[in-house]
C-alpha positions in Angstrom: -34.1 -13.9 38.3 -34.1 -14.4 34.3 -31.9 -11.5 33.1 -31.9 -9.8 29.7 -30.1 -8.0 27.2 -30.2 -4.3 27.6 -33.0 -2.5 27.1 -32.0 -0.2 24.2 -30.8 -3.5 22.2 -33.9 -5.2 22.5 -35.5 -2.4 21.5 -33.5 -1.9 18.4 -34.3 -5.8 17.3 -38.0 -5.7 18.5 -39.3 -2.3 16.6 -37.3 -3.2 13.5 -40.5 -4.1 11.0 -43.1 -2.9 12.8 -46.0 -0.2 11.2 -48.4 0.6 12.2 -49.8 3.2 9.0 -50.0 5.4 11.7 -47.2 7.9 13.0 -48.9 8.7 16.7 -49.4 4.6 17.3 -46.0 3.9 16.4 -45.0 6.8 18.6 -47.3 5.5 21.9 -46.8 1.5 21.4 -42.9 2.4 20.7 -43.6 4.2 24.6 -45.4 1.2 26.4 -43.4 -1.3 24.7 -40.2 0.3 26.3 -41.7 0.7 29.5 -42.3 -2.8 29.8 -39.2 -3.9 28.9 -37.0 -1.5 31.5 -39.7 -2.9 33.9 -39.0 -6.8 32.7 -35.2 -5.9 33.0 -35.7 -4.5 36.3 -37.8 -7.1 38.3 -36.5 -10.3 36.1 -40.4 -11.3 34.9 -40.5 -12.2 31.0 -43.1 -10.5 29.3 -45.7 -13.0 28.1 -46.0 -12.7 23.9 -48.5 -14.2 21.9 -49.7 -14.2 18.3 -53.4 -15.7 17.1 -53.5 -18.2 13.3 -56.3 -19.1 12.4 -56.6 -22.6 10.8 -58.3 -21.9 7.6 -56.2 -24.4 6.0 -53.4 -27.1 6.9 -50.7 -25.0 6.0 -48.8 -22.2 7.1 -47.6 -19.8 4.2 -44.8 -17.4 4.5 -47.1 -14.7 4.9 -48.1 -16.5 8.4 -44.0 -16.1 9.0 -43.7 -12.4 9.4 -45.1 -12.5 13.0 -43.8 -16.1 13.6 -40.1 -14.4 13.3 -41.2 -11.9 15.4 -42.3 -14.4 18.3 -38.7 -15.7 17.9 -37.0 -12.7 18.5 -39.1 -12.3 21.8 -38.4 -15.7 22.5 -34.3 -15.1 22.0 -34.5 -12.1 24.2 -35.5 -14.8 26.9 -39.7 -13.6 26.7 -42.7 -16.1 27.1 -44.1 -16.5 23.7 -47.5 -18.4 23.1 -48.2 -19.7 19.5 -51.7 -19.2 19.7 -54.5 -21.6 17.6 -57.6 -19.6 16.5 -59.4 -23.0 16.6 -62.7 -21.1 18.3 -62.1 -18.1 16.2 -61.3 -19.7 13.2 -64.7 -21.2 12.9 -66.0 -17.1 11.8 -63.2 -16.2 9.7 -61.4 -13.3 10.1 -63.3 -10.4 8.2 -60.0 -8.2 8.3 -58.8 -8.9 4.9 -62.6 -9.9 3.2 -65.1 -7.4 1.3 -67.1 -10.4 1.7 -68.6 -12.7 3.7 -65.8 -15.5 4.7 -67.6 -19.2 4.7 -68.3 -20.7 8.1 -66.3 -23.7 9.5 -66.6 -26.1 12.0 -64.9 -27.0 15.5 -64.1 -30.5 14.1 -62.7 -28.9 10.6 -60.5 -26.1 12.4 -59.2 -29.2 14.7 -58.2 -30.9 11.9 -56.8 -28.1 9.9 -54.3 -27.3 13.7 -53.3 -30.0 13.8 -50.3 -29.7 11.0 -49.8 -26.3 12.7 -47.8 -26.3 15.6 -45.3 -28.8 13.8 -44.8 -26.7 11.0 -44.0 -23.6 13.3 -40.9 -25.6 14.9 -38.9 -24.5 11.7 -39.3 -20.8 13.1 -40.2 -21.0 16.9 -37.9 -23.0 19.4 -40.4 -25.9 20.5 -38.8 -25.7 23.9 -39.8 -22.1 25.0 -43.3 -22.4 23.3 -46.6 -22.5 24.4 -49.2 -23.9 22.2 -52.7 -23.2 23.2 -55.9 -23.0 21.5 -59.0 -20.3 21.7 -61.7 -22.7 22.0 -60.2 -23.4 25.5 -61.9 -20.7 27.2 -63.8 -19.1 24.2 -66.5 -21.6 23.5 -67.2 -21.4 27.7 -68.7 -17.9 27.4 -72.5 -17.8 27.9 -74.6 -15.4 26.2 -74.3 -13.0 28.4 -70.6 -13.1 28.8 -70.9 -11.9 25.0 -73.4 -9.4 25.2 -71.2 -7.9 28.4 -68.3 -8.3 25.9 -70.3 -6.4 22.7 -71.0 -3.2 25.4 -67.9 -1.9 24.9 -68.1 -1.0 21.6 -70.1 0.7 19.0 -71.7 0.1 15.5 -70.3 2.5 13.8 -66.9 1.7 15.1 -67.0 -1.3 13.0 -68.5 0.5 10.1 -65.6 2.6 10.1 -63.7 -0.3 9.2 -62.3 -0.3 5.5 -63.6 -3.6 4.4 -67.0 -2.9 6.1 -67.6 0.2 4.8 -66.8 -0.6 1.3 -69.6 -3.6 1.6 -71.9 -1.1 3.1 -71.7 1.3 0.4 -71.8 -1.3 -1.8 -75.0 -2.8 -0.5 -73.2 -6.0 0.2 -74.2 -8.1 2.9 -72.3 -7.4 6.3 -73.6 -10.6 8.7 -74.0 -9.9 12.2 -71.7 -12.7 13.1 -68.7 -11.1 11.8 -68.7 -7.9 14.2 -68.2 -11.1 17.0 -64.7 -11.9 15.6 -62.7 -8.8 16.9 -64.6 -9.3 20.5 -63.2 -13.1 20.7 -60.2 -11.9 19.4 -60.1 -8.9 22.3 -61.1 -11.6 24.6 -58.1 -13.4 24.2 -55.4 -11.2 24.9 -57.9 -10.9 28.3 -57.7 -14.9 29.2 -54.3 -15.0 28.1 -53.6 -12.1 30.4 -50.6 -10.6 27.9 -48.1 -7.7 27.2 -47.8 -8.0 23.9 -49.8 -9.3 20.7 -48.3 -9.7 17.4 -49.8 -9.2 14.0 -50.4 -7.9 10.7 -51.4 -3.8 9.9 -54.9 -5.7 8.8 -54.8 -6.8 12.2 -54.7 -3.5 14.2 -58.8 -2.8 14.8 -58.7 -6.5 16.5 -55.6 -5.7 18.4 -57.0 -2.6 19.8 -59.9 -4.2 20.7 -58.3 -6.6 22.9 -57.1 -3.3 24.9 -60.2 -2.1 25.3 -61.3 -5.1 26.8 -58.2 -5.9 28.7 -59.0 -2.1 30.6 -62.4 -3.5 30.8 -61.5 -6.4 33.0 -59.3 -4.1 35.1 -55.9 -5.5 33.2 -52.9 -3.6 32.0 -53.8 -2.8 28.2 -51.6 -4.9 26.0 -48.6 -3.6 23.4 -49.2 -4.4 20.0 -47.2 -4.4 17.4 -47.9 -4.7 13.8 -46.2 -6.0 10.7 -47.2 -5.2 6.7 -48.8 -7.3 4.5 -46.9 -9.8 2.6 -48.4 -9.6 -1.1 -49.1 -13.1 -2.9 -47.4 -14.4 -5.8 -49.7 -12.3 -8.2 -47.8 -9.3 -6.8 -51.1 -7.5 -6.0 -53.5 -9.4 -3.4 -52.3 -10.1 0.5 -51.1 -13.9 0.1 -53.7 -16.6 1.4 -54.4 -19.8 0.7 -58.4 -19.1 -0.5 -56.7 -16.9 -3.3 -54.6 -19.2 -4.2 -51.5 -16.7 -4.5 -49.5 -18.7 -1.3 -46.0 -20.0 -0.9 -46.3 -22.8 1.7 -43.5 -23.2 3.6 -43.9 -27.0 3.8 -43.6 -27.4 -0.1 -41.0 -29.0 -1.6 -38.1 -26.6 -2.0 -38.0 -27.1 -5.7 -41.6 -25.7 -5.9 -41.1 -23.0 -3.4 -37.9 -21.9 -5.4 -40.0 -21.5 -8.5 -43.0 -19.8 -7.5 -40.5 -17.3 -6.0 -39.1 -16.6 -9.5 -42.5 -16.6 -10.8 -43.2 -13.5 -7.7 -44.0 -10.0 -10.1 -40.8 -7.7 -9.8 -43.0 -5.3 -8.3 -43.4 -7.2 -5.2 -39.1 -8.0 -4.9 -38.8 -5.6 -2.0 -41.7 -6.6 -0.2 -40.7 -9.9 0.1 -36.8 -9.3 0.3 -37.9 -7.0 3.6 -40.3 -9.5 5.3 -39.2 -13.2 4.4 -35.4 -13.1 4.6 -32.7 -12.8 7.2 -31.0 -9.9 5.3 -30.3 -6.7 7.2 -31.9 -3.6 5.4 -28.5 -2.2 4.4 -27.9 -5.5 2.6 -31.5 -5.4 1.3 -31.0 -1.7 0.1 -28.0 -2.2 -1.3 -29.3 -4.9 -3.7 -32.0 -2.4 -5.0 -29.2 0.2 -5.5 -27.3 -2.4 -7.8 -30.5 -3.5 -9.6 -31.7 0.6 -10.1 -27.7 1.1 -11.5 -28.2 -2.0 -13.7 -25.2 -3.5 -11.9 -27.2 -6.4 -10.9 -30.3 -8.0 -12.8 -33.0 -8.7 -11.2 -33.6 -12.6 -12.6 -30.0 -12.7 -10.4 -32.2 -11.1 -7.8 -34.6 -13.5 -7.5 -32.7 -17.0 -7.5 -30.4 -15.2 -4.7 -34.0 -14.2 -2.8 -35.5 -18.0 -3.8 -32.5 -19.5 -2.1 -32.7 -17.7 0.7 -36.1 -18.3 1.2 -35.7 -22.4 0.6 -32.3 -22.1 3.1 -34.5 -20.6 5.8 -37.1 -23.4 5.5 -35.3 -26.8 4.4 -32.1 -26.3 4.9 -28.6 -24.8 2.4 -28.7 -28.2 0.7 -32.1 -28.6 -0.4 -31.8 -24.2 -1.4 -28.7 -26.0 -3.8 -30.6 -28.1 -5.2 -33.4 -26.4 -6.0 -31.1 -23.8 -7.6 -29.4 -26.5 -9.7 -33.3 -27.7 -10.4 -34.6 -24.4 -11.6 -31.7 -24.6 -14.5 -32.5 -27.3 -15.2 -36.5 -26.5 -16.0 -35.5 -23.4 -17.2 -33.5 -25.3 -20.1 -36.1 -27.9 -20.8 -34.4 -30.5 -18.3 -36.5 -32.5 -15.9 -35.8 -31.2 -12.0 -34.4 -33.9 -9.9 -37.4 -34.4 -7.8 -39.8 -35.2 -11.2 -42.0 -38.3 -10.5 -41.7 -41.3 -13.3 -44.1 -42.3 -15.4 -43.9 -46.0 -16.9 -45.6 -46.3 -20.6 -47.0 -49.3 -21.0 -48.1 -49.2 -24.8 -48.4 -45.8 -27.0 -50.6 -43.6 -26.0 -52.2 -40.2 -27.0 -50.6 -37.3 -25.5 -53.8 -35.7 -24.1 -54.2 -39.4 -22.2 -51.0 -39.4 -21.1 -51.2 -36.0 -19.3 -54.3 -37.3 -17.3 -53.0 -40.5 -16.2 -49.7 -39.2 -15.1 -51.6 -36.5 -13.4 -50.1 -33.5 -14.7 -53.5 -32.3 -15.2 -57.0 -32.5 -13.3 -58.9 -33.4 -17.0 -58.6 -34.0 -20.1 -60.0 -31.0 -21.7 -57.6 -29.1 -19.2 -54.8 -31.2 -21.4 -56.2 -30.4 -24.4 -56.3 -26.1 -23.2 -52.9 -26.4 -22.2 -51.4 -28.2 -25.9 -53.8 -25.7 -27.7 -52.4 -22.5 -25.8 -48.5 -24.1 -26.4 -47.5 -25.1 -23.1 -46.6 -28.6 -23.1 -43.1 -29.8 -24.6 -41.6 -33.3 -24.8 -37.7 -33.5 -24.6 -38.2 -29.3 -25.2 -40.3 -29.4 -28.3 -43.8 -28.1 -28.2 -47.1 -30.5 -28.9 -49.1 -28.9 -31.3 -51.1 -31.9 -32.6 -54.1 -33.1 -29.9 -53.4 -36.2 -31.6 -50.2 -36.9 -31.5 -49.0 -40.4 -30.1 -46.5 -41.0 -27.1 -44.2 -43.6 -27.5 -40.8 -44.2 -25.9 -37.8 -45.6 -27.8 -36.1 -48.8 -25.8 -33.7 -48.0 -23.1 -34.5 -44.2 -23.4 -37.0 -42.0 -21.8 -39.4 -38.6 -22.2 -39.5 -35.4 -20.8 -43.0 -33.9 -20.6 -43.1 -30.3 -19.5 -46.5 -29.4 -18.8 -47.1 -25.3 -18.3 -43.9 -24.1 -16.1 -43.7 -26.0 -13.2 -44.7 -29.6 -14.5 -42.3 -31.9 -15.2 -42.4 -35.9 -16.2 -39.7 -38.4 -16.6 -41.9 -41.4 -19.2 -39.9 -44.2 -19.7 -40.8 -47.5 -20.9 -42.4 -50.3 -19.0 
């Protein structure tokens, strides 16, 4: 018989994060979630865990972490945890976070995108204690009228009630019919996977419910579910995702994930300091105290927070050096990771920027001189025509908008 920490310490380590934007949920989940736990510690049996990702793209961002660090705690407690692959329900899109309509994908494409998944979730989840399983299994087996049977349980206007549906609604925005079907695959999960607890985001909560619903529907115990907040993108404003372009994957190079932390709003310190590290919340709150009594500035802040984030990932050493990188980009220097680039004859500098491929065009290298962000050995181009060439047994530095950088030497 597996046995467990007590119940009250599992307890304190399970609800710490979790919101639910709603007092009296907190209040009833807080309940159940309790009263499976005294009943896991009495008979032995592991609760079974799971959390849905959809593969929208091949990476997993740190937003995607929140409720991957929450699987691990269940897992360290000694629970079953399944890392779940929307492959099935990936190919809607999850209409939680849209006002609009999110752009079909197919089985083949959501395949591919998994496939990256599960070996990027070892650097949170112990492989050895995880099940990896994905939706399409038993999703794409339901016949039309398994879905109709499923759709009976709920009403219209219990998805219009929905933020992001009515604000298309009123808007006279398109809502496709297609997208109601996403919380009923979703509910129909937690059924085949027969579980005591799902995982996810505050967005997440209409889907997790449903999944309830349909669990009572099929004569099952109704499932826990716990909820995490949203983890704001590097703009500092929108939930981070990869379609908005605002992510920090957490398979990047350490070097660029310790920079587009420093580049993270101020606003948003707190909300990543609370979801993305291992600090404790007095440490956390602590910080803020110092930065609010100017004992502590919050540029010191944010390389402390970068290197934690980069530790967590890839390791103290590569957290070092990206620390010892980012002073050296922030004084002109080249970072210790920037590709080479041999110069064969002089060249103009626009040229030169698109074959190195620091940027995507020309005219894009001519937007970025124009608006002052490119610099060779720290001084800035101002002259579209200016020639590149590199003295013998020397070499360039070309800095091309923050994060850019290019060692040119001579070939």
């Amino acid at each position: 018989m597996a046995k467990f920490p007590p119940v009250h310490e599992q307890m304190r380590i399970l609800m710490r994060g979790v919101d639910f934007g709603d007092e009296q949920t907190y209040v009833n989940m807080e309940r159940e979630l309790r009263e499976r736990l005294e009943e896991s510690y009495n008979t032995g049996r592991p609760l079974k865990v799971y959390c849905g990702y959809d593969p929208s793209s091949p990476d997993l961002h740190l937003g995607h972490t929140i409720t991957m660090r929450k699987l691990r705690q269940f897992q360290d407690l000694g629970h079953d945890v399944t890392f779940l692959i929307g492959t099935f329900t990936g190919i809607i899109g999850d209409p939680s976070d849209k006002e609009s309509v999110r752009k079909q994908q197919t089985l083949e494409e959501a395949l591919a995108k998994a496939k990256t998944y599960a070996e990027q979730a070892w650097r949170i989840l112990d492989p050895e204690k995880t099940r990896v399983r994905y939706n399409h299994e038993w999703l794409s087996k339901l016949t039309f009228g398994d879905v109709i049977q499923l759709a009976s349980h709920f009403t219209v206007q219990q998805f219009l009630a929905r933020d992001n549906f009515q604000k298309r609604y009123q808007n006279g925005d398109a809502i496709w019919l297609h997208e109601f079907f996403y919380a009923l695959m979703q509910g129909y999960d937690a059924v085949a996977l027969e579980t005591d607890v799902q995982i996810g985001g505050t967005d997440q909560l209409f889907n997790l419910m449903a999944g309830r619903k349909l669990m009572e529907a099929f004569g099952l115990r109704p499932q826990v579910v716990l909820t995490s907040p949203i983890l704001v993108g590097t703009d500092g404003v929108m939930r981070m995702s990869k379609s908005a372009g605002n992510y920090i994957g957490i398979d990047e190079p350490p070097g660029v994930i310790f920079t587009k932390v420093l580049n993270v709003p101020d606003t948003a310190m707190r909300n990543y300091a609370e979801l993305v590290t291992r600090w404790s919340q007095e440490e956390i709150d602590e910080m803020f105290r110092q930065i609010e009594a100017g004992t502590l500035d919050m540029r010191t802040f944010k390389h402390r927070l970068a290197r934690e984030i980069v530790s967590i990932f890839h390791g103290e050493e590569a957290a070092e050096q990206a620390a010892r990188d980012a002073a050296r980009m922030h004084a002109g220097e080249a970072p210790s990771d920037a590709p080479t680039f041999q110069l064969q004859e002089a060249l103009n500098i626009v040229e030169l920027l698109h074959r190195a491929g620091l940027v995507k065009s020309k005219s894009e290298g001519r937007r970025l001189i124009q608006q002052g962000g490119v610099r060779i050995n720290g001084e800035t181009v101002a002259d579209l025509d200016q020639v590149v060439q590199v003295p013998n047994g020397q070499e360039l530095v070309i800095q091309a908008g923050k994060r850019k950088f290019l060692r040119v030497t001579r070939g």
